[in-house]
Residue frames as qw, qx, qy, qz and C-alpha x, y, z in Angstrom:
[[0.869, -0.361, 0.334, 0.055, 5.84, 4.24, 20.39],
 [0.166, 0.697, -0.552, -0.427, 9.03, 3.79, 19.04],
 [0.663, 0.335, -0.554, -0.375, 9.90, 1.18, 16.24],
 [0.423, 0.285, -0.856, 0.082, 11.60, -1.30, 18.81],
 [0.326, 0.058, 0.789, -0.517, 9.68, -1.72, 21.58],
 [0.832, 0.220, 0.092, -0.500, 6.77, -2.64, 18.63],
 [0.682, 0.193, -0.705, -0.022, 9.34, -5.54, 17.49],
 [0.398, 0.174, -0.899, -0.055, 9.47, -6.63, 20.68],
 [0.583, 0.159, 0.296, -0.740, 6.10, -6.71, 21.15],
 [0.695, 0.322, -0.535, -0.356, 6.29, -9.07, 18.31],
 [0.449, 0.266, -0.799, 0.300, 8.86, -11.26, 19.79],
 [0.312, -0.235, 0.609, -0.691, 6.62, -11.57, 23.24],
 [0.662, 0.166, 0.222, -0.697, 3.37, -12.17, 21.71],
 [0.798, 0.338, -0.497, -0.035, 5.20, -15.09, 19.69],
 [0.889, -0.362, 0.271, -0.071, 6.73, -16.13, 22.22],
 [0.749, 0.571, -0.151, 0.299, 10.15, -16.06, 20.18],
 [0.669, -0.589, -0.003, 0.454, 13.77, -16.32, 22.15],
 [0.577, -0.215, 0.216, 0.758, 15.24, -14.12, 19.74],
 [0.197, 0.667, 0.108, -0.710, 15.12, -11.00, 17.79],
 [0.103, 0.438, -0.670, -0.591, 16.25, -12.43, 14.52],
 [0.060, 0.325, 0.906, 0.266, 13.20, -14.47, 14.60],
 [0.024, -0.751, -0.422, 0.507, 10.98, -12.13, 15.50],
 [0.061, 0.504, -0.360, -0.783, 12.75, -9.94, 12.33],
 [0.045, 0.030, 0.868, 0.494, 12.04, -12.98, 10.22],
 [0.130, 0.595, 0.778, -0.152, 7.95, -12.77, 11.16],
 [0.021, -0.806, -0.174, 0.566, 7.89, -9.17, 10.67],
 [0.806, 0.451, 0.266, 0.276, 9.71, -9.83, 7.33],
 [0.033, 0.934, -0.337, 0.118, 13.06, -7.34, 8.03],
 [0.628, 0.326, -0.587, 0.394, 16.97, -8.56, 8.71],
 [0.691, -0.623, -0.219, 0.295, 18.25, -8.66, 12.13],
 [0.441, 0.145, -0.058, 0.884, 20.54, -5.77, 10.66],
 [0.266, -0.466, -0.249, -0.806, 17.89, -3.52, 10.38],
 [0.551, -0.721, -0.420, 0.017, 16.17, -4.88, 14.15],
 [0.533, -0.618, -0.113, 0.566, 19.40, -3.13, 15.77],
 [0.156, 0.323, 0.117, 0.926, 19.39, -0.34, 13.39],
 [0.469, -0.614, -0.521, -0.363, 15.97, -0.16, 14.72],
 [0.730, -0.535, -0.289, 0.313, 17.22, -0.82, 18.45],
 [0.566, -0.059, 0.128, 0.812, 20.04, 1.78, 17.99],
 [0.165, 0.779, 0.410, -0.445, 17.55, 4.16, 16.76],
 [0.121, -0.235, 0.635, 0.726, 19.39, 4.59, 13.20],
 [0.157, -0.402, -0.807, -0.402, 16.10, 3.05, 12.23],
 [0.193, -0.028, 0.531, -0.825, 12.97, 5.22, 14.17],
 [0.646, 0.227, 0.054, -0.727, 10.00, 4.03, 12.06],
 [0.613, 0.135, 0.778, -0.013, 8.42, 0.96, 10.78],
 [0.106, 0.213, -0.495, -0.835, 7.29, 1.10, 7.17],
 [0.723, 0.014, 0.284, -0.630, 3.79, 0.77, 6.40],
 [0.802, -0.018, -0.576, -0.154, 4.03, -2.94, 5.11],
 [0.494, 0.254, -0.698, 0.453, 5.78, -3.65, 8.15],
 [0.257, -0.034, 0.459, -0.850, 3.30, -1.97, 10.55],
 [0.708, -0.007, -0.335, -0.621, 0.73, -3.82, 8.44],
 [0.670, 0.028, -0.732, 0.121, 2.70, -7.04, 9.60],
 [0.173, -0.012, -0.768, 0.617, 3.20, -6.13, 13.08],
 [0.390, -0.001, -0.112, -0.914, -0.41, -5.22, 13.12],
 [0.781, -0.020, -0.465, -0.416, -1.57, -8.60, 12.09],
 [0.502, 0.165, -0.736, 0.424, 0.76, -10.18, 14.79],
 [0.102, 0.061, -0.518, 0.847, -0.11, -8.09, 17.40],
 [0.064, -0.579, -0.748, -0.318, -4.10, -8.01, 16.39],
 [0.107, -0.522, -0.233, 0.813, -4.07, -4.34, 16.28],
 [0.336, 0.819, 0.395, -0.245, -5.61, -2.49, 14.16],
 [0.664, 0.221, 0.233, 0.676, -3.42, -1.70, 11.19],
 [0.157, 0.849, 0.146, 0.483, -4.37, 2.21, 10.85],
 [0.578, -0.809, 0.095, -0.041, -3.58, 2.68, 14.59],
 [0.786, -0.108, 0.281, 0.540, 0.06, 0.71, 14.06],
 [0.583, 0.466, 0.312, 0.588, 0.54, 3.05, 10.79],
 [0.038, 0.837, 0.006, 0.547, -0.38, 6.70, 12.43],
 [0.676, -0.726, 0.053, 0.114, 1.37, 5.88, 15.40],
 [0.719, -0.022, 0.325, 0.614, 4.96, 5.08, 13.43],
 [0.481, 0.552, 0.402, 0.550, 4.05, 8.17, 11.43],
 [0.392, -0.901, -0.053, -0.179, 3.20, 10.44, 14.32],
 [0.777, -0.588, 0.156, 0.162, 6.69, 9.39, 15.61],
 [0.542, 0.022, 0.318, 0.777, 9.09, 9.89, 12.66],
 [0.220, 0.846, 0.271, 0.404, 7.21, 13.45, 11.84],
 [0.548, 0.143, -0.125, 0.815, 9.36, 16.39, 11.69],
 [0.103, -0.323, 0.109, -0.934, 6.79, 18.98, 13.25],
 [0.164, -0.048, 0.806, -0.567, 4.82, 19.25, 15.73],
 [0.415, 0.311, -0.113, -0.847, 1.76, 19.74, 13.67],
 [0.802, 0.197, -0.431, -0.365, 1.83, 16.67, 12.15],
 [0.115, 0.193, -0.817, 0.530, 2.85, 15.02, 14.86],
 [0.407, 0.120, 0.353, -0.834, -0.51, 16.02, 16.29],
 [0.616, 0.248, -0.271, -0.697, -2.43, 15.30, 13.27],
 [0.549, 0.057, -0.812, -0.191, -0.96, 11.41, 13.15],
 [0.039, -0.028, -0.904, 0.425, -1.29, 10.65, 16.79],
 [0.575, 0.238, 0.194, -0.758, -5.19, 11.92, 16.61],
 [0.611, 0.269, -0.408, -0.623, -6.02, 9.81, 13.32],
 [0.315, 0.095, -0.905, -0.270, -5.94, 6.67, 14.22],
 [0.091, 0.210, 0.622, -0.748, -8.34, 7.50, 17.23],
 [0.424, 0.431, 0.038, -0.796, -10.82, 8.96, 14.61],
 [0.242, 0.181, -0.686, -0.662, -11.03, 6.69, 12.01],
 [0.727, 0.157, 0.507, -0.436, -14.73, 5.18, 12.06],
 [0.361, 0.102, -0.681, -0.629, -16.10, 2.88, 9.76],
 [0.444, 0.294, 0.574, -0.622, -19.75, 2.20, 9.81],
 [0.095, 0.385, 0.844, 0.362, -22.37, 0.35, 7.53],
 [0.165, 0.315, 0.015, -0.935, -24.66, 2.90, 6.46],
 [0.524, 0.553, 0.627, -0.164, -28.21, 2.00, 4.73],
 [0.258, -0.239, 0.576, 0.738, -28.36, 2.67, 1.11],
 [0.529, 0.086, -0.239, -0.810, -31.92, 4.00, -0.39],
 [0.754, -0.158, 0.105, -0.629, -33.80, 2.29, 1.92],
 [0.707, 0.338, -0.591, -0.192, -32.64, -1.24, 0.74],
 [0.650, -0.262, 0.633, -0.329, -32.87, -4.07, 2.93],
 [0.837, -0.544, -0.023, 0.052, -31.80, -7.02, 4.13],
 [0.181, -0.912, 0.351, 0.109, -28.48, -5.48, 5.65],
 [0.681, -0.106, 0.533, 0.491, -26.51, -8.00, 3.25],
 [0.256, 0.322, 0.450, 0.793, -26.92, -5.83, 0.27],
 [0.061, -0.831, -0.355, -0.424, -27.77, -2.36, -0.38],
 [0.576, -0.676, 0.136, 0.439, -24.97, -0.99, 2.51],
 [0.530, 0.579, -0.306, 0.539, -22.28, 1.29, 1.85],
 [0.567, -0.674, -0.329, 0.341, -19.48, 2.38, 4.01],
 [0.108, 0.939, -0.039, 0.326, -19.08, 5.42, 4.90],
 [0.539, 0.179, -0.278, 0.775, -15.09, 6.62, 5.72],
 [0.221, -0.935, -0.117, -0.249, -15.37, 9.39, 8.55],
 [0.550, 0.175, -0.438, 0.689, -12.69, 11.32, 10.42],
 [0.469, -0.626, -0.058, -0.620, -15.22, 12.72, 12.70]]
């Protein structure tokens, strides 16, 4: 997805009448929303994807390999980002036996 149509996703889900507030939530200028809009800008940066993430109650990883999948320069990695945020699990995982499931848990990272 490209950089602007996730600001103004921002600016909906706020409920904001402008873009230059919507920059201000997202913590960027209103130069940089219509570099953005203009496509001079094509990507978010990951703080920024973190913010629009939290706005948008999206998963940050999904927000971050989607902006990354979209400024990569092959196709290859192209591929690789738009897959990853699909894959990332995270699961509590017993730890030698150890009970009650407040302690004695790790978590295990998978890209399975």
């Amino acid at each position: 997805m490209d950089s602007y149509t996730l600001i103004q996703a921002v600016k909906t889900k706020l409920n904001l009448p402008s873009d230059n507030q919507a920059a201000a939530k997202i913590g960027i200028t209103r130069a940089t929303v219509s570099n953005h809009k203009t496509g001079r800008i094509k990507t978010l940066n990951d703080a920024q994807c973190l913010k629009v993430a939290e706005i948008l109650e999206l998963p940050p990883e999904t927000v971050i390999a989607d902006q990354n999948a979209e400024g990569a320069k092959s196709p290859e990695v192209k591929k690789f980002w738009e897959g990853f945020g699909k894959k990332l699990i995270i699961k509590m995982v017993p730890r030698d036996g150890i009970e009650p499931p407040t302690r004695g848990f790790s978590i295990l990272c998978s890209t399975d």
